[in-house]
C-alpha positions as CSV (number, residue, x, y, z in Angstrom):
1,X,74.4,11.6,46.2
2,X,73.8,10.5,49.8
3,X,72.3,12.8,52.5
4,X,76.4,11.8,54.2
5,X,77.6,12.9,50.5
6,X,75.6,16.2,50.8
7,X,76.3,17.0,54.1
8,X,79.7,17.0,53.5
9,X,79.6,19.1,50.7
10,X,77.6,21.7,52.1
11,X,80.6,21.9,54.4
12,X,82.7,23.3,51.9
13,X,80.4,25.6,49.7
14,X,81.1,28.4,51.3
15,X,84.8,28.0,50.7
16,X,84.7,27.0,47.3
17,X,81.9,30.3,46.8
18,X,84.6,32.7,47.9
19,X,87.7,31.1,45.9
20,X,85.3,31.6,42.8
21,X,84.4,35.3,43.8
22,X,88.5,36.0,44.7
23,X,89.8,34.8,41.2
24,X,87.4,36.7,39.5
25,X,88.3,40.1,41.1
26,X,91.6,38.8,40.7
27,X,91.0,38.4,36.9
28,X,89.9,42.1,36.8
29,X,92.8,43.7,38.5
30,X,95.3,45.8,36.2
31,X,98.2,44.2,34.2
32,X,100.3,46.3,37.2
33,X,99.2,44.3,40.3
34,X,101.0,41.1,41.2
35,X,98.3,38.3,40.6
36,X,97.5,37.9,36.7
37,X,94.9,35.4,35.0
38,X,95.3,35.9,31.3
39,X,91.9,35.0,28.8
40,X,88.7,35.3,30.4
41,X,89.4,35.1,34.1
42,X,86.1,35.2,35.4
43,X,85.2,32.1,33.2
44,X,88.8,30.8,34.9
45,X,87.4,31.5,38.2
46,X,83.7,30.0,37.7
47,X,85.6,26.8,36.2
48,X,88.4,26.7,38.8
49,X,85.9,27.0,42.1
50,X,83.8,24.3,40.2
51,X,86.6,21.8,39.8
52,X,87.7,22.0,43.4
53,X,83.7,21.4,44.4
54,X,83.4,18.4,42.1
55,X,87.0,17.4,43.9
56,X,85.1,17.6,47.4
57,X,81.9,15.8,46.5
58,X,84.3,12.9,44.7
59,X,86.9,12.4,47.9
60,X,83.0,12.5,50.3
61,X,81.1,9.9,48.2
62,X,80.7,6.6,50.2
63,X,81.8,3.8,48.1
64,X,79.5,0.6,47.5
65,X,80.7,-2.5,48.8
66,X,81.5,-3.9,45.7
67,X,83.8,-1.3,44.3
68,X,85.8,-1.6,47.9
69,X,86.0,-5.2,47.7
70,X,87.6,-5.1,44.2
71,X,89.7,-2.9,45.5
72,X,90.4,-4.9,48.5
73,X,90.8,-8.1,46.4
74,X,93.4,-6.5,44.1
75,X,94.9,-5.8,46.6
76,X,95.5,-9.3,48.1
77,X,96.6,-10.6,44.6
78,X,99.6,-8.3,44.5
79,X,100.1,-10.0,48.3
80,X,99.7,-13.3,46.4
81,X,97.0,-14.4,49.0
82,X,95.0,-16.2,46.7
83,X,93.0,-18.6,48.8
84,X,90.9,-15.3,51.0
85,X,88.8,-13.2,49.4
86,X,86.5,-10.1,49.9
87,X,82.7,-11.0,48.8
88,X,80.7,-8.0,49.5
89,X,77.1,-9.5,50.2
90,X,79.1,-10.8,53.4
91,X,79.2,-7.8,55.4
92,X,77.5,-5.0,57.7
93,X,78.6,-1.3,56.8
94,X,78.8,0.6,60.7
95,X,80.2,3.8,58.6
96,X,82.8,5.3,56.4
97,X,85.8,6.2,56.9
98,X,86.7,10.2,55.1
99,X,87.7,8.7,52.2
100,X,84.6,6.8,51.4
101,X,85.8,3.5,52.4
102,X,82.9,1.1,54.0
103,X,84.0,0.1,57.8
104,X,82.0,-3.4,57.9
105,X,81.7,-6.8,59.9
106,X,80.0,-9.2,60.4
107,X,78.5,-11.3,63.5
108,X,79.1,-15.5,62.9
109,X,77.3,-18.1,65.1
110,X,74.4,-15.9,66.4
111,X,71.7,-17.3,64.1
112,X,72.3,-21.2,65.9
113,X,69.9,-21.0,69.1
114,X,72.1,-24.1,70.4
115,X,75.1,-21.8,70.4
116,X,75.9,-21.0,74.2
117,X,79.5,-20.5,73.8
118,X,81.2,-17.2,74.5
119,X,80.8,-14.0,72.9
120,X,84.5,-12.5,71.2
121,X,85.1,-9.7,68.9
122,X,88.2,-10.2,66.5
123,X,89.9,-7.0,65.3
124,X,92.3,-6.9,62.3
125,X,93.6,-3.9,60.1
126,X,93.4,-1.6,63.0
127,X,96.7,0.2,61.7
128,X,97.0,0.1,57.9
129,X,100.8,-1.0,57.7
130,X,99.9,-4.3,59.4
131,X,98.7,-6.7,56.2
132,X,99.7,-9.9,57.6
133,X,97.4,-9.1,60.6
134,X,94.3,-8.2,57.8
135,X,94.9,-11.7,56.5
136,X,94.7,-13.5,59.5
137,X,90.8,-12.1,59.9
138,X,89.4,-13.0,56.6
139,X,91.8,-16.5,56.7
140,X,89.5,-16.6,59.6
141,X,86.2,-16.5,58.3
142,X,87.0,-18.6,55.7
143,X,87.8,-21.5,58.1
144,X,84.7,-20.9,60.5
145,X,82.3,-20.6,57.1
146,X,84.1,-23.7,55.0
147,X,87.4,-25.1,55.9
148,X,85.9,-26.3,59.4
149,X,82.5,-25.2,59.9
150,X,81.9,-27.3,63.0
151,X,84.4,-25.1,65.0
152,X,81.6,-22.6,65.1
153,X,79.1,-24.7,67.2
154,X,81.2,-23.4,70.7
155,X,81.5,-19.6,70.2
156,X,80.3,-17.1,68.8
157,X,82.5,-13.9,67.2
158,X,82.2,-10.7,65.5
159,X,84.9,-10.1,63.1
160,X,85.8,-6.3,61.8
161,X,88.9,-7.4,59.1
162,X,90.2,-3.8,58.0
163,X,89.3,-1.6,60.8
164,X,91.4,1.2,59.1
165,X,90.7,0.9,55.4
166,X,92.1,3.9,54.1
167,X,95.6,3.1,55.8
168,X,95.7,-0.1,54.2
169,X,95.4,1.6,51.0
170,X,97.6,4.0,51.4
171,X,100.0,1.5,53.5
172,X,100.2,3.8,56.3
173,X,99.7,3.6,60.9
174,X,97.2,6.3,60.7
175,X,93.9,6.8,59.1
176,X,93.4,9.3,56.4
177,X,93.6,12.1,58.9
178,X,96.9,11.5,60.2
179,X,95.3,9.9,63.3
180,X,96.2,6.9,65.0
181,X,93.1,5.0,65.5
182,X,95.1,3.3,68.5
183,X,95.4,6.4,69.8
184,X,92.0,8.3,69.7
185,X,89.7,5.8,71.6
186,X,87.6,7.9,74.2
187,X,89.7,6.3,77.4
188,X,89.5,8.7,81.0
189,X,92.8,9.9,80.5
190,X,92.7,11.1,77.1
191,X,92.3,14.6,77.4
192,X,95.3,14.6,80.1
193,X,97.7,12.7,78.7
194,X,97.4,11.7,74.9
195,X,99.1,14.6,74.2
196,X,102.1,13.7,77.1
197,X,102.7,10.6,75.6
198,X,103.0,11.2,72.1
199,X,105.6,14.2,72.8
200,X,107.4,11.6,75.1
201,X,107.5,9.6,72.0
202,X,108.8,12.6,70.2
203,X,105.5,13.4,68.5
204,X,105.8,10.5,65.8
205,X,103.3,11.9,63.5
206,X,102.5,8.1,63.0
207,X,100.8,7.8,66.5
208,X,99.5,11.3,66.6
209,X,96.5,10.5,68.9
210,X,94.3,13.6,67.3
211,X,92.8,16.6,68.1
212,X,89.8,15.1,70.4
213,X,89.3,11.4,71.5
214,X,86.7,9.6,69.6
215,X,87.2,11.8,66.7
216,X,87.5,9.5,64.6
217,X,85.3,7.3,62.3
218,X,87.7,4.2,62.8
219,X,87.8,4.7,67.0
220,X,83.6,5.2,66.9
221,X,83.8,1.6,64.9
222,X,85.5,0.0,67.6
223,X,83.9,1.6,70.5
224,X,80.2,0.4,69.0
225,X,81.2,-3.0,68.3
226,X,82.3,-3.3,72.1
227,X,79.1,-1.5,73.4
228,X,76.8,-3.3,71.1
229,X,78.1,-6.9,71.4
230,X,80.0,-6.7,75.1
231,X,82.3,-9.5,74.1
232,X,83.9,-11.6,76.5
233,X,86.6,-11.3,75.0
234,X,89.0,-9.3,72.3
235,X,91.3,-10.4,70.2
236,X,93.1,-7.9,67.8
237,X,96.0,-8.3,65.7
238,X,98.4,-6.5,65.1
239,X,102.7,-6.0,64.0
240,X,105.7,-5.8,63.8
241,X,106.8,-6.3,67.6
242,X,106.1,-10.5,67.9
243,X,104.8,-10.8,71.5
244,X,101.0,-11.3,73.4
245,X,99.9,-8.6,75.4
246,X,97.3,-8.8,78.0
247,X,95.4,-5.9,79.2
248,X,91.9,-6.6,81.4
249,X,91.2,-8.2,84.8
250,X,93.9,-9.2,86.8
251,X,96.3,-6.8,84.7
252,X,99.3,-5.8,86.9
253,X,98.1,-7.9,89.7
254,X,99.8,-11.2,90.8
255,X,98.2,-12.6,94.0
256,X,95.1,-12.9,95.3
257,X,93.8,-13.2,92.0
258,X,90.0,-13.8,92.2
259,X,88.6,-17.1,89.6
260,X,88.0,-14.5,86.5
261,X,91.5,-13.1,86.5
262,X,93.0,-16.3,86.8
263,X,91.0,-17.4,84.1
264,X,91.9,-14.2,82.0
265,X,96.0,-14.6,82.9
266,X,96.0,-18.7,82.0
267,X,94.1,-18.1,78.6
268,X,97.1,-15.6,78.0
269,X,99.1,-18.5,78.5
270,X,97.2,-21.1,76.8
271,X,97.6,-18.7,73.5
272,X,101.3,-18.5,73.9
273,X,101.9,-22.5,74.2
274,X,99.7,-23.2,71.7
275,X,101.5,-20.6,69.4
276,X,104.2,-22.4,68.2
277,X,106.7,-20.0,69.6
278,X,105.7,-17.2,67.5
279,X,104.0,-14.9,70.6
280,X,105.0,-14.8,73.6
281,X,103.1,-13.6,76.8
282,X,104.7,-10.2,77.7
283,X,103.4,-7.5,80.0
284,X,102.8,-4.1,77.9
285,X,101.7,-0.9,79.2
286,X,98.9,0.4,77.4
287,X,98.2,4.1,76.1
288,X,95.7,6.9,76.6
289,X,93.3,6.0,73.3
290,X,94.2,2.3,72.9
291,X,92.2,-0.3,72.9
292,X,94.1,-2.2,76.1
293,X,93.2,0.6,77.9
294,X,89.5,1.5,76.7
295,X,88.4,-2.3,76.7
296,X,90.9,-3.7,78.8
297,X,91.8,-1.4,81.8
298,X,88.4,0.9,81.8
299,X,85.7,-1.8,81.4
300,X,87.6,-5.0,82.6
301,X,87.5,-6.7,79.0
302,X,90.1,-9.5,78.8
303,X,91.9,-8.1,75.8
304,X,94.7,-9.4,73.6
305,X,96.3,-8.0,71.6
306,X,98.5,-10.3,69.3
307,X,101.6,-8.7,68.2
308,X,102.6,-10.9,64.6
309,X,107.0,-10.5,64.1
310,X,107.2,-8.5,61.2
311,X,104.2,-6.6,58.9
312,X,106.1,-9.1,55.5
313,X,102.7,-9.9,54.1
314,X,104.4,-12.8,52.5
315,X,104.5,-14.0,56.0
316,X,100.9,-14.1,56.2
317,X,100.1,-17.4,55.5
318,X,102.8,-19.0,58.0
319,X,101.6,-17.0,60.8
320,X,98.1,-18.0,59.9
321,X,99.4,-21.4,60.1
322,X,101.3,-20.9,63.4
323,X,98.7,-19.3,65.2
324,X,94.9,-21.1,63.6
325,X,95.0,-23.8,66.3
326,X,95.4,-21.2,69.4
327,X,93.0,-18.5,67.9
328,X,90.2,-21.3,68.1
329,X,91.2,-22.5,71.0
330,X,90.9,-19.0,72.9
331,X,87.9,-18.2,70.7
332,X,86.0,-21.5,72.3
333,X,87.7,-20.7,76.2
334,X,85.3,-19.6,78.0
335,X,86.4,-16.7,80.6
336,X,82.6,-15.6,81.9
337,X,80.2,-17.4,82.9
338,X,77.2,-18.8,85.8
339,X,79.9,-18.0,88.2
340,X,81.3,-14.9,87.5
341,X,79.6,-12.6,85.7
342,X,80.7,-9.9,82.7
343,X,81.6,-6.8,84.2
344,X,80.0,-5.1,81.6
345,X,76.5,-6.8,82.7
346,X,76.6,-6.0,86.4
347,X,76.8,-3.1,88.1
348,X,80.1,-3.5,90.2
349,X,83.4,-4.0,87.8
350,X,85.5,-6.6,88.9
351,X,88.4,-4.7,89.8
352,X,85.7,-2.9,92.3
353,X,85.4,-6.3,94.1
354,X,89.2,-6.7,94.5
355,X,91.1,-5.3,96.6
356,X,94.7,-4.8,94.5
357,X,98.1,-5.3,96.9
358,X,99.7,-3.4,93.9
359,X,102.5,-5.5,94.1
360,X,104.5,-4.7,91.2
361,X,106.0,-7.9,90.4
362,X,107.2,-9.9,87.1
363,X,104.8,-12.9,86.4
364,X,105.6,-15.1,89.2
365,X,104.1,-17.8,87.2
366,X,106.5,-17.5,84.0
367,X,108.8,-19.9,85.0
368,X,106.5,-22.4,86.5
369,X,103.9,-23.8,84.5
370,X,103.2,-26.3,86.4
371,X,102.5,-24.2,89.5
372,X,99.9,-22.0,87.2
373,X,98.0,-25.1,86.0
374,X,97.2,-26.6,89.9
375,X,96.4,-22.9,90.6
376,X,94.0,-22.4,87.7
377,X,92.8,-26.3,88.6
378,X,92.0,-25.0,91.6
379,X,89.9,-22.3,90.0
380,X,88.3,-24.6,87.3
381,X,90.4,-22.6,84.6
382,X,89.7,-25.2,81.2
383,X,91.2,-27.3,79.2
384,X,95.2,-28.6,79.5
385,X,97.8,-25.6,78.3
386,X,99.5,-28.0,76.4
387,X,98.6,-28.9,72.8
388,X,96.5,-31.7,72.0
């Protein structure tokens, strides 16, 4: 047993100790009193308080990497997604989640010194009843690693496919603990208004954002991938609700835009044309606890978060299909660099060096292409919005 495994069960000795101690004195009460344990209750008791312990140490033991991979991989044959597959010598373990289920990624393109290209984190899984968007992440690495290698010469990306592992078991939002891990991020306003908003949205026990923020193994995942790696950019995928939401510099803001938010906004748009129709650009809030707003809004992360049309994991394989050629594309685009900094390496945040009109105004630039592309020309934005 682990020194995690241990811990854990130390947790519950006491517990277990006096369940043993009260079915024994119940055992030796009189045939008058209410609570009767026929035979030998004290051996009832002993045997009883054990069997719950061994329960404990069982549900606390961190599974190997292989044993969660054959899990994971039977699971994708009942999907019928027979061309990805889990291989457990693949990946990093960060933690586990509290049913013993390894949280693991795994860096790609860091080990090529001639790789220059930008830095992204790709998150999939994050809620458990989302399998099309799980797919879409280990589809992924199997195109970078075999399908088309050379792709990986221009960017670099860390990929974490099944963020929530024991809701993708269990085919469920929320983690084991009934917690949203969209929901429990560590963001400013957490402590004042998780609580709001999830009583505004009539206390859905599938978001409940939890008792504390960061509480929980699946949000600490996510918020030490960002602080480790400070990506330039995050992708993460989600379903059912078939739109791109952007949430970073340049959020909420539609003039004056500075040469990073324009950059930010027009790789939104490149993602949608390049799509296929599936996503299109739309302007979500984001929640106390969500990744928009911890990555997005707090540290000035361009963040998208792609929302696939239905969570039909038969579905997987066209949305893979739709959406391949735009995922590389923004993977490659290149939103920091010589001229404008990462927030996240500086000292002043980018929406400190802009002053914000607040100007709350639909996209001005969603019926005129045209008019964004000589803008983000203007700005030395990238490649052509339109696919080659």
């Amino acid at each position: 047993m682990n020194r995690k495994t241990r811990n854990k069960s130390l947790i519950y000795l006491p517990l277990l100790v006096a369940i043993v101690i009260l079915l024994t004195v119940a055992g030796k009460k009189s045939s008058s009193e209410v609570i009767r344990i026929s035979g030998d209750s004290n051996l009832f008791g002993i045997a009883f308080g054990l069997s719950l312990f061994n329960d404990v140490i069982a549900t606390s033991e961190d599974r190997s990497k292989e044993e969660f991979c054959k899990d994971v991989n039977d699971k994708f044959l009942k999907f019928r997604w027979h061309n990805v597959i889990c291989k457990p010598d693949r990946w990093k373990v960060f933690s586990y989640s509290s049913r013993g289920n390894p949280l693991f990624y795994q860096e790609f393109g860091f080990d090529d010194p001639d790789n220059k290209g930008p830095v992204n984190l790709l998150l999939c899984g994050v809620h458990g009843d989302e399998p099309p968007a799980v797919y879409l992440c280990f589809r992924m690495v199997r195109d970078i690693l075999f399908d088309s290698p050379e792709t990986l010469k221009n960017f670099k990306v860390i990929i974490a496919p099944i963020v929530n592992p024991d809701g993708f078991f269990a085919n469920t939002r929320h983690n084991a603990n009934g917690v949203d891990p969209n929901r429990n991020l560590p963001t400013k306003d957490w402590e004042d208004s998780a609580r709001k908003v999830w009583a505004n949205y009539n206390n859905d026990p599938r978001k409940f954002p939890g008792e504390t923020s960061g509480s929980e193994e699946e949000s600490k995942f996510q918020t030490y991938l960002i602080n480790k790696y400070k990506p330039d950019k995050i992708i993460s995928v989600h379903a059912p609700l078939g739109f791109l939401d952007f949430d970073g510099p340049g959020d909420q803001k539609y003039y004056d835009l500075v040469r990073v938010e324009h950059r930010a906004k027009y790789l939104g748009l490149n993602i949608e044309a390049n799509s296929k129709r599936l996503l299109k650009l739309t302007d979500f809030r984001f929640f106390p606890g969500s990744l928009g707003n911890y990555a997005g809004n707090e540290r000035k992360i361009p963040t998208y978060t792609a929302e696939l049309p239905n969570s039909d994991a038969s579905k997987a394989y066209y949305f893979w299909d739709s959406l391949r050629f735009a995922f590389i594309k923004a993977l490659n685009f290149e939103i920091y660099d010589e001229r404008e900094k990462h927030p996240l390496h500086n000292a002043q945040a980018v929406s400190e060096r802009v002053k914000d009109k607040g100007l709350e105004l639909a996209f001005y630039f969603r019926n005129s292409l045209e008019k964004v592309k000589m803008e983000t020309a203007k700005a030395d934005a990238g490649p052509d919005i339109t696919r080659n």
